[in-house]
N, C-alpha and C positions, 0 to 999 in steps of 0.2 A: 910644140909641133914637130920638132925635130929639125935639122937643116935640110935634108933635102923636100921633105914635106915643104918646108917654107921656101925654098927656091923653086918648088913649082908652081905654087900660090904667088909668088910674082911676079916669075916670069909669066903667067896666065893674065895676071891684073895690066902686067904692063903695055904687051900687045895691045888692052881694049882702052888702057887708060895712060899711053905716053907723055909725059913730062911734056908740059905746055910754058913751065915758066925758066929762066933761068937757074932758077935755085934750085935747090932738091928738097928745100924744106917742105914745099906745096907737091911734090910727087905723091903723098900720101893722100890726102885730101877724100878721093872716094874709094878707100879701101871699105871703110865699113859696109855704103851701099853697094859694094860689088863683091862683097860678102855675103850679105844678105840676100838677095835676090839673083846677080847674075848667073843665067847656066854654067857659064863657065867656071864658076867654082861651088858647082853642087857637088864635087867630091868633097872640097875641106868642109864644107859646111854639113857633111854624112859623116866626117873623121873626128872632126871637130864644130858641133852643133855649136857652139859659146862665140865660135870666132868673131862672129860680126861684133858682136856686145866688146868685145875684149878691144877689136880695132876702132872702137867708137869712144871706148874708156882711153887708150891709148892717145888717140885724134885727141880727147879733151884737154888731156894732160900736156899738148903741142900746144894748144890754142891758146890757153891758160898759161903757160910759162911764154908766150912771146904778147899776150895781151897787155896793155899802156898801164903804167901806175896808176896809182890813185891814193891819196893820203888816209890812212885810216881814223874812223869817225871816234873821239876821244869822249872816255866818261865825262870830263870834266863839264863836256860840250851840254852835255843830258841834263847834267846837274844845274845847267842855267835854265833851262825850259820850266817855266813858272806850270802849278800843275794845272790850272787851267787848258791849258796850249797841246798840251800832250795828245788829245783825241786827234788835232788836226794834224800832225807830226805825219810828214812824209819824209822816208829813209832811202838813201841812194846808193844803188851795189857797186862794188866793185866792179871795172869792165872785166877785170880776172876771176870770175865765177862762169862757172858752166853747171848747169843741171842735164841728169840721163835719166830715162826711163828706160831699164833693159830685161829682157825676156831670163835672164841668167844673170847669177851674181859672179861676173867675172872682176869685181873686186879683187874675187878671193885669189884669184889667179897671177893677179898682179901682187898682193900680198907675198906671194908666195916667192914668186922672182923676184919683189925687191926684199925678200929674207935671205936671197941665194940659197934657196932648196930645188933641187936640180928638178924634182918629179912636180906633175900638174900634178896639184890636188883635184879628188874627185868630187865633182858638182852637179846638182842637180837642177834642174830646170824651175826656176823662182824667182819670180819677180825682183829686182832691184831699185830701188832709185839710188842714185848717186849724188854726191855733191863733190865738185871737184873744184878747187881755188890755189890761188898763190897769194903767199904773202911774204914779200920784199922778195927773197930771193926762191925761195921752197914752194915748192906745188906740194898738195897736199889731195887727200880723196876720203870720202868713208862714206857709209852708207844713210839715208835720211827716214826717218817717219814718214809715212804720208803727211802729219800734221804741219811739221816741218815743211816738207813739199808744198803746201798748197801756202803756206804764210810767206817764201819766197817767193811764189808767185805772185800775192799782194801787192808786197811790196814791189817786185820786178815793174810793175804797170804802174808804179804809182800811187796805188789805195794808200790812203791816211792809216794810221795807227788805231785810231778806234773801227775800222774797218777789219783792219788784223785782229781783235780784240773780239769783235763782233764772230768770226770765222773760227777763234780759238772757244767760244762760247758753246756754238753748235755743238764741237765737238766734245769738249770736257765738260761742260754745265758752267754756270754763273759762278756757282761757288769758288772752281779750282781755274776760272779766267786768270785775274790776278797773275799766282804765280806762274804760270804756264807760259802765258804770254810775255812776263818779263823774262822766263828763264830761257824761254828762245830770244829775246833781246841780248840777255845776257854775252849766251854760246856765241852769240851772229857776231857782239864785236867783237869779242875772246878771238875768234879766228879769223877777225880784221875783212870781213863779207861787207861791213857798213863803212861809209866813206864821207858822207856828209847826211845833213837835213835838207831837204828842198821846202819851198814856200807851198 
């Protein structure tokens, strides 16, 4: 955005949104929706159409590095569930997961600044989902399937694992369930998203 572009995008935000807590960690908090909607910054949002998405991907990145630990759910653990048990298999996320739905893939954006390349890459208006987590110490971001999207949400609620199975069926056929569904089991605890089994 440039600095003073961005010194007037805050001093704008801050007049309608002053720091209500001690900390300055929570100063940010509604940037994204006063991005999006406020008149007040229908200039950045004419300059820079992405901003909300980018302050939203940014907010996640906050949320997600100060969100509580959680021990990550170990193969070993999988390999005692007799295969009977497995349909009822219910999987618990990490509290350090956040999911985005965004108008703009300001991933790309962020990619970009943590490469240290000085210029905004150019982007065009398209859909993103997001997945953004931490694990132990590192946040992490990349872009999701919808497939992916909708089996986090399963589990997010709670559905059993032959539920997820059932939702990966829809979409690929019977045939390719199987490995579809374990290779999203796979990735999920690859990047430490699973944290236990619940009953």
């Amino acid at each position: 955005m440039g600095a003073d572009a961005f010194h007037d995008l805050i001093t704008d935000y801050l007049v309608v949104h002053p720091p209500t807590c001690f900390s300055l960690r929570f100063a940010g908090e509604h940037l994204p929706v006063f991005l999006a909607s406020d008149p007040d910054a229908s200039a950045c949002r004419a300059a820079f159409p992405w901003s909300a998405d980018l302050a939203a991907l940014e907010w996640a990145l906050v949320e997600v590095f100060d969100a509580p630990d959680a021990p990550v759910l170990a193969r070993e653990a999988l390999a005692k569930v007799p295969p009977e048990a497995w349909g009822g298999l219910r999987f618990a996320l990490t509290p350090a997961l956040r999911t985005l739905d965004l108008a703009w893939p300001a991933q790309r954006i962020r990619k970009a600044y943590d490469a240290g390349k000085g210029a905004v890459p150019l982007i065009h208006r398209a859909r993103a989902r997001l997945l953004v987590w931490r694990r132990e110490e590192r946040v992490f971001y990349r872009a999701m399937a919808p497939l992916e999207e909708a089996g986090l949400a399963i589990v997010r609620v709670g559905e059993t694992f032959g539920t997820l199975c059932k939702r990966v069926a829809v979409e690929v056929g019977e045939a390719k369930t199987p490995l579809r569904t374990l290779a999203l089991l796979e990735r999920w605890i690859s990047d430490g998203l699973l944290t236990g089994l619940n009953d």
